[in-house]
C-alpha positions as CSV (number, residue, x, y, z in Angstrom):
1,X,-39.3,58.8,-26.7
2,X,-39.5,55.2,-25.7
3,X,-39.8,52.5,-27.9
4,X,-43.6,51.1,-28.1
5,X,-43.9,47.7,-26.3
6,X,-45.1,44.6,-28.3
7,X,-47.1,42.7,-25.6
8,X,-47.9,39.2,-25.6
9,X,-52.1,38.9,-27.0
10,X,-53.2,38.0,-24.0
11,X,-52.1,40.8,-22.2
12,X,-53.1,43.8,-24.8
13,X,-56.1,44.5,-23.5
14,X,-54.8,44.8,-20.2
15,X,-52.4,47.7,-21.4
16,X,-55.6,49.4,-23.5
17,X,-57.2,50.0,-19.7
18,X,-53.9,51.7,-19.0
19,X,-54.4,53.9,-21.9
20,X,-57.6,54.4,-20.6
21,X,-56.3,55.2,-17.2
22,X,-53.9,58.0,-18.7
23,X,-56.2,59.6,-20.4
24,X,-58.2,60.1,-17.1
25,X,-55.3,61.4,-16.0
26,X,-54.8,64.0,-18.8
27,X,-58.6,64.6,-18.2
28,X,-58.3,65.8,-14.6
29,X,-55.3,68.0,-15.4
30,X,-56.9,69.9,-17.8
31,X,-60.1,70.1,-15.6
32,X,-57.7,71.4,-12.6
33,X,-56.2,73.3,-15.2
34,X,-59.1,75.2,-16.8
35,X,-60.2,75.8,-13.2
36,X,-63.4,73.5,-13.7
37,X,-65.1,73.0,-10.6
38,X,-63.9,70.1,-8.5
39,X,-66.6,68.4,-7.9
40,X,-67.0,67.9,-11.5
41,X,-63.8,66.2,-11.4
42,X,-64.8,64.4,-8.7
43,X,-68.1,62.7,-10.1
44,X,-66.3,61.4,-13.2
45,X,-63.5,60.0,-11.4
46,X,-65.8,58.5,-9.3
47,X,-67.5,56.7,-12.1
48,X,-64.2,55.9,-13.8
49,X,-63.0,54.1,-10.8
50,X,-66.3,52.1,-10.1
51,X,-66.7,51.4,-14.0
52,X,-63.3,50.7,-15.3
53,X,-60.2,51.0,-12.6
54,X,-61.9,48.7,-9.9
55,X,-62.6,45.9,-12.0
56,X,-58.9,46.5,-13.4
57,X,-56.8,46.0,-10.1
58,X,-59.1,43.5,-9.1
59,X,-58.1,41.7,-12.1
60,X,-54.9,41.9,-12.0
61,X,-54.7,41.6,-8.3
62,X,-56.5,38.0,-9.4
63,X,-54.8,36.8,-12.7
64,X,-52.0,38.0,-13.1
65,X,-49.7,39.6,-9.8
66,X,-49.9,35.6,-8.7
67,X,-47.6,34.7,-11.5
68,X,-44.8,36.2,-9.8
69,X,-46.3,35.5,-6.2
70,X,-47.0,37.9,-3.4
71,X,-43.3,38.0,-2.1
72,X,-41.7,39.5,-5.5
73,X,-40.3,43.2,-5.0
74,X,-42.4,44.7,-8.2
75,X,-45.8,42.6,-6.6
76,X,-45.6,44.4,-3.7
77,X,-44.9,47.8,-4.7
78,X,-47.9,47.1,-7.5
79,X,-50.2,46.4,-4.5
80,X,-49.0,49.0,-2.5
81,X,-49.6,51.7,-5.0
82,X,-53.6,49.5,-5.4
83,X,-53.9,50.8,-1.8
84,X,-52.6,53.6,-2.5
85,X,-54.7,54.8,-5.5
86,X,-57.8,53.3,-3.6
87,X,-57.5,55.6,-1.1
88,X,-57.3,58.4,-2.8
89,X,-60.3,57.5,-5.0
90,X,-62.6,56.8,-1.5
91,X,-61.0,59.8,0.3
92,X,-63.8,62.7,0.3
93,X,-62.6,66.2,1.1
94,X,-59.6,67.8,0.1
95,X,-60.5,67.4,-3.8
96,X,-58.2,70.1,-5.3
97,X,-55.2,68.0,-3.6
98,X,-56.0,64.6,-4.0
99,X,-57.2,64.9,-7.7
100,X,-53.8,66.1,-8.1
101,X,-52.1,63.8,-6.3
102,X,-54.3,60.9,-8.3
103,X,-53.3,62.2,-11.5
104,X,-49.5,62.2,-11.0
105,X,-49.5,58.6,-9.0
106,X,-51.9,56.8,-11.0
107,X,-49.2,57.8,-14.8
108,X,-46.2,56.7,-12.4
109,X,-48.3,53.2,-11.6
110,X,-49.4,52.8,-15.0
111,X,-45.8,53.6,-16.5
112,X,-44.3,51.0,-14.0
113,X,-46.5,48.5,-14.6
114,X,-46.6,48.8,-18.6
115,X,-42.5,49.2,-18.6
116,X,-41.2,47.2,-15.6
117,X,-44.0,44.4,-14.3
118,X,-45.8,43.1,-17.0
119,X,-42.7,42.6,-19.2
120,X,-41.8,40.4,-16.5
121,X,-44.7,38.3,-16.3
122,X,-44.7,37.7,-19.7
123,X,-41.5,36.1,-19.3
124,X,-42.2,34.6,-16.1
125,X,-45.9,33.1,-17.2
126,X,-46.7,29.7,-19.0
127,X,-48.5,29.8,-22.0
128,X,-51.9,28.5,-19.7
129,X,-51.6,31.3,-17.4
130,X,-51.7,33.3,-20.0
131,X,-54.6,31.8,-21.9
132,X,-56.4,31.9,-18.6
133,X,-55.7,36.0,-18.4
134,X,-56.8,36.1,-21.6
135,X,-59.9,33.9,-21.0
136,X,-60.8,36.0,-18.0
137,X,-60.3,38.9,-19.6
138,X,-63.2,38.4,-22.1
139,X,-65.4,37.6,-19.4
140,X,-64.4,41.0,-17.5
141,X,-65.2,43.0,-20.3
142,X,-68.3,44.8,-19.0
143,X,-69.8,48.3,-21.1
144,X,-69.9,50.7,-18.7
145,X,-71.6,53.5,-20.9
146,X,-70.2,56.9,-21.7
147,X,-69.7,59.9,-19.4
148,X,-72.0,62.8,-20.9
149,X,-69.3,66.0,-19.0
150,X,-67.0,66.7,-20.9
151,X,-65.7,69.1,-18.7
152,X,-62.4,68.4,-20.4
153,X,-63.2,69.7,-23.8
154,X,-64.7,73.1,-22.3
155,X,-61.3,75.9,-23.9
């Protein structure tokens, strides 16, 4: 089991929308798991993305991927998986595939950028960058209300 990561302040409740974003993914396994019906699925991932996940890659796309600039390896295969996981948000049709598909890729991004890019922003940022993530973070931090289907929770 891997170690827990201490993460600078500023950068904390960045990684608490990544524990958000894994539970989504635990949600829509067991939906696709207790055989819920897709579209279901489909409507709260919908709102997750244009309540929470949105806002989040826009954020970091904004504050924090510039530390390391656009050229760096990890900033473009972060970016690259944005796109990536965009898509398959947007994409109508196909649900049972591409929920699956969005669970499994969105834990890989989430595990790569909690384990590999963000420890190396920390070390790469100045103490002002990351006061201004932090900063902009506060401001970001809209209440987007609860979802009332728990079609998780249903066995």
């Amino acid at each position: 089991m891997p170690k827990p990561i201490k993460r600078h302040i500023a950068l904390r409740p960045v990684s608490r929308e990544h524990h958000q974003g894994l539970l989504l993914s635990w949600k829509i396994r067991q939906g696709l798991k207790q055989k819920v019906e897709l579209k279901r699925i489909k409507k709260y991932t919908d709102w997750f993305w244009k309540n929470h996940l949105q806002q989040h890659f826009e954020f970091e796309e904004e504050y924090m991927f510039p530390i390391l600039g656009k050229e760096d390896k990890m900033i473009k295969r972060a970016m690259r998986e944005h796109a990536r996981l965009r898509r398959l948000f947007n994409t109508p049709g196909r649900l049972e595939a591409n929920l699956s598909l969005l669970e499994e890729e969105l834990v890989s991004h989430i595990r790569f950028e909690e384990r590999e890019l963000f420890e190396k922003i920390e070390k790469a940022a100045a103490e002002e960058q990351l006061a201004r993530i932090e900063k902009e973070h506060s401001h970001n931090d809209a209440e987007a209300g609860e979802w009332q289907d728990e079609f998780w929770n249903e066995n």
